[in-house]
N, C-alpha and C positions, 0 to 999 in steps of 0.2 A: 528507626531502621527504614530504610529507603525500598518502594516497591519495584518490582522488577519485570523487562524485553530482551528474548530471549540470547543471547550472544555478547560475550563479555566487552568485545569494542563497540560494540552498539550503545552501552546502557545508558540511561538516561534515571533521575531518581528522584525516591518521594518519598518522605517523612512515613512512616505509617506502621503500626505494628505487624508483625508476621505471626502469621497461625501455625502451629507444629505442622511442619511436613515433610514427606518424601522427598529427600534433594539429588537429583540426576544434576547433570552440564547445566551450570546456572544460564538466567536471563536477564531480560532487560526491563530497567525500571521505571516506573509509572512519575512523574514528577510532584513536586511541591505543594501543586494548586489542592491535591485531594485531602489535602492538612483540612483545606478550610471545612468548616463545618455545612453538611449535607444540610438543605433546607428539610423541613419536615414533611414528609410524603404523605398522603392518604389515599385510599384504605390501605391499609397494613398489607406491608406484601406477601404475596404467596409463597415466598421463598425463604425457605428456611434456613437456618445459621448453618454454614458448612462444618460438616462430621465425616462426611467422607475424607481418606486417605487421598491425597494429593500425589499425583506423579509426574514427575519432570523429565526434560530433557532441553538440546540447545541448535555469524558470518565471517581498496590498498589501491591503490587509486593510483594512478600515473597523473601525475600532474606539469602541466605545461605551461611557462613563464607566457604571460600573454601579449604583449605590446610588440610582437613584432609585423614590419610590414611587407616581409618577402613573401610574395608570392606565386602560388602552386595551381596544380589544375582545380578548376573549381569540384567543390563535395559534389554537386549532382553531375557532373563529368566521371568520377570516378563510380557514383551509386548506381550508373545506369551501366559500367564496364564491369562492374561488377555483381553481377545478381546471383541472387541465392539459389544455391543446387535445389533447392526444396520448392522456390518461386519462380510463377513462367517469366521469362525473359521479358525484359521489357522492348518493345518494338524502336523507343526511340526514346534520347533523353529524359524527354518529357514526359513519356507514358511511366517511365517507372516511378518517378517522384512528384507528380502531378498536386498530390494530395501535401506534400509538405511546402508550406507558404515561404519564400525569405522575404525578410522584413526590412528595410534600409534607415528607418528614424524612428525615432522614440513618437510620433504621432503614427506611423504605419501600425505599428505595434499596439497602441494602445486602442485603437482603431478596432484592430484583429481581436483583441481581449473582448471588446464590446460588444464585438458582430456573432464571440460564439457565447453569452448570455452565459447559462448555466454549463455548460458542456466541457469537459477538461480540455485542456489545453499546455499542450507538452511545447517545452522552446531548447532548442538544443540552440547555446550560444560558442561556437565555434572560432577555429583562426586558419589560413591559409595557410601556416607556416607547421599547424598540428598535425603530425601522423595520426596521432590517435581521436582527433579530430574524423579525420580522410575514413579513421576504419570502424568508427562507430556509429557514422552515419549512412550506411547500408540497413543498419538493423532498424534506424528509427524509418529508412522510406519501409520496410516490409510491414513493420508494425502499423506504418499508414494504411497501407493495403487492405488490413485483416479489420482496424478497430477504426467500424465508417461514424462510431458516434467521440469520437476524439481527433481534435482539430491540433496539425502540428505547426509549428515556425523554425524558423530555420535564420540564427543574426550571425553574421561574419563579423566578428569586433574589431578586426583590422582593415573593415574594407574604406572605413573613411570616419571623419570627427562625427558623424550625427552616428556613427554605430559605437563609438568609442565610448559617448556621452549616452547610450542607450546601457551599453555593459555596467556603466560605471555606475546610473541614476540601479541598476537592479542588483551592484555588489559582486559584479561577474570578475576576478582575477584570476583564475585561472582557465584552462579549455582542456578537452571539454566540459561544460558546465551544464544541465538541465535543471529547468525550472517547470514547475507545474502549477499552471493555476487554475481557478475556478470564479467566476464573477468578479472579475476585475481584482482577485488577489489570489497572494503566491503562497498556495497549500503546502510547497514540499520542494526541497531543489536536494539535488545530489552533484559531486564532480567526479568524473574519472569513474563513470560504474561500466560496470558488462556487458553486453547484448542482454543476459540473462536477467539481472538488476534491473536494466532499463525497461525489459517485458512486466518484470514484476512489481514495478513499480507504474506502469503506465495498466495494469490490471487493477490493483488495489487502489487507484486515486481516480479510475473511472468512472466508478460508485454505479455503474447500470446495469450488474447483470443480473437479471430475474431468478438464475438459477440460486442468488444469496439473497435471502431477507434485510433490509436494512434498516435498522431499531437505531429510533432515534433517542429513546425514552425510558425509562423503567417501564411504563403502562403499556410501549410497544412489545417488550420483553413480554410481561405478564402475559398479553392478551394472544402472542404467537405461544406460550406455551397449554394455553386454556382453549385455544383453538387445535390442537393437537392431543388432548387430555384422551380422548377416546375414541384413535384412530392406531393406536401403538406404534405412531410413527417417533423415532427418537429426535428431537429437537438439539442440535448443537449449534450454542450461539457462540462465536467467535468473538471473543472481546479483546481489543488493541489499543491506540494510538495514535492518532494524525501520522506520528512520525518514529517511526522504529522498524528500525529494519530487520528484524526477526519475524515483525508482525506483516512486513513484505514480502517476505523470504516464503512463508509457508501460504500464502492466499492464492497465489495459482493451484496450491493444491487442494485447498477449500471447494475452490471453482469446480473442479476434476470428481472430486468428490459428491458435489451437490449436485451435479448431473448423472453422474454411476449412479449414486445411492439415491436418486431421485424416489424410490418407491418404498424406499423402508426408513429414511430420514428426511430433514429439514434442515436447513442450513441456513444461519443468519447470522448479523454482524454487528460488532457496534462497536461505535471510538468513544474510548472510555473519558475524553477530553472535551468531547461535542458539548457540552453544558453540563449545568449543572443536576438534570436528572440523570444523565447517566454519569457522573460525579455520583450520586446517593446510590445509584444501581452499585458500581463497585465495591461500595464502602459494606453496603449490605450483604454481597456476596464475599465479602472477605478478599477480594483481588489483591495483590500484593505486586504478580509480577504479569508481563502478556509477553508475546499473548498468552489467553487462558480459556481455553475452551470447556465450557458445562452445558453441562447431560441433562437433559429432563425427558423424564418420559411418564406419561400417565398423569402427567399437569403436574409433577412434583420434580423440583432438582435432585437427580439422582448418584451424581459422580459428576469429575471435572477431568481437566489434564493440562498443566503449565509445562509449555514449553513450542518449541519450532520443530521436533524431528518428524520427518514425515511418516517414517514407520511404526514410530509410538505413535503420533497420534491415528492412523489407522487400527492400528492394535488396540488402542482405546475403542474408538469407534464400535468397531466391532464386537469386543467386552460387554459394553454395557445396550446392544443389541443383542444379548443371550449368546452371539456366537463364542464359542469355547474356542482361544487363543495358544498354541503349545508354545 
């Protein structure tokens, strides 16, 4: 039976048996690879077979033929006519979109990959002929603004043959298209998402914010819960997926969360696909579907909660920090 991310179009699946549980609005699924058998870990982990009661809970894309070559006012002509009620005005073209690169060959590009090392790098590959092109790239200059450690690009694929042969060598047919990557490769692409998708997706593949622990490991797991054993702060590790958008969908509110509740929790994260220790992390805690958030408090796993809703998962939260939930 296949483990499961949260949201039925999302899923994604993996061989693996299920533990009796609570089922709310299904999720989404963990893939294949966790078939393979976990190497053998030592010392024996801290974490016990899950007994707790499991509680669940649970996201169309406009897409645009892309080879056309009529063109429109340029995105940053429109980005800078356009700014957000909520962002100061930009003074002049250039000041509102300063921070997002456009790229013209597949050497500029790979160049830009190079020069930002480890740091994410979001590419929105775009067409002159896309409306929805023109209107999603407003959100990506604002998001430059606010996130100074993600570096952005900007490929027009109709603007000539070295941008054509740039879309085509990275699989780009439709617009808009984003792609994310990190060290010279490509962690994540979406087509046709939201302002909102686009935020939560340029959150969650950031990987810097201090306010989330980022466990790379089982022994990183263990050793953030054994640091926390007797301070009764509630440790919730957030375990997901390189790629599932459920597990996108609710990580802004992680965020939100691990800053509010900075003084009575912990918040950390881990991609249940990163290797193969956190391969045996899963397998040990019984994971099935993400995301899946567990509880530890007083050095021992205390409760979990599968699923993306953000009201259960606050009501969990809270739960297993003594407060009484009506």
């Amino acid at each position: 039976m296949p483990l499961l991310c949260s949201s039925p179009p999302l899923a994604s699946t993996i061989d693996f048996p299920i533990l009796p549980s609570r089922r709310l609005p299904p999720m989404a699924t963990i893939p294949t690879f966790l078939l393979r058998k976990a190497p053998s870990l030592s010392p024996p982990p801290i974490f016990p077979k899950p007994k707790e009661p499991i509680s669940t809970s649970s996201p169309s894309t406009l897409y645009i033929p892309f080879p056309s070559l009529h063109r429109l006012p340029s995105l940053r002509c429109l980005a800078a006519a356009s700014p957000s009620p909520s962002s100061p005005p930009a003074t002049s073209p250039s000041d509102g979109d300063e921070r997002v690169r456009e790229v013209h060959s597949i050497d500029e590009f790979d160049a830009a990959l190079r020069a930002a090392n480890n740091r994410l790098v979001v590419v929105e590959f775009a067409a002159s002929h896309s409306p929805h092109s023109r209107r999603i790239y407003p959100f990506m200059v604002r998001l430059s603004r606010t996130c100074s450690d993600v570096d952005f690009l900007l490929v027009m694929g109709d603007e000539s043959d070295a941008t054509r042969a740039l879309c085509l060598r990275e699989n780009v047919n439709r617009v808009p298209h984003f792609g994310f990557y990190r060290a010279m490769e490509k962690v994540h692409e979406e087509e046709g998402i939201s302002p909102d998708e686009l935020e939560g997706d340029v959150l969650y593949y950031g990987d810097s914010h201090s306010g989330v622990v980022q466990l790379h490991s089982r022994e990183d797991a263990e050793a953030l819960i054994t640091k926390h054993a007797g301070d009764g702060k509630l440790v919730v590790v957030d375990v997901g997926l390189k790629s599932c958008g459920p597990c996108v969908k609710v990580y802004p509110m992680v965020l939100k969360l691990s800053r509010s509740m900075a003084d009575v929790a912990v918040f950390a994260r881990m991609d249940g696909d990163e290797n193969e220790s956190c391969v045996g992390f899963l397998r040990e805690m019984g994971v099935v579907e993400v995301p899946t958030f567990l509880f530890a408090k007083l050095g021992k796993i205390c409760g979990r909660y599968v699923g993306s809703g953000k009201g259960e998962l606050i009501g969990e939260i809270l739960r297993y920090q003594g407060v009484r939930v009506a």
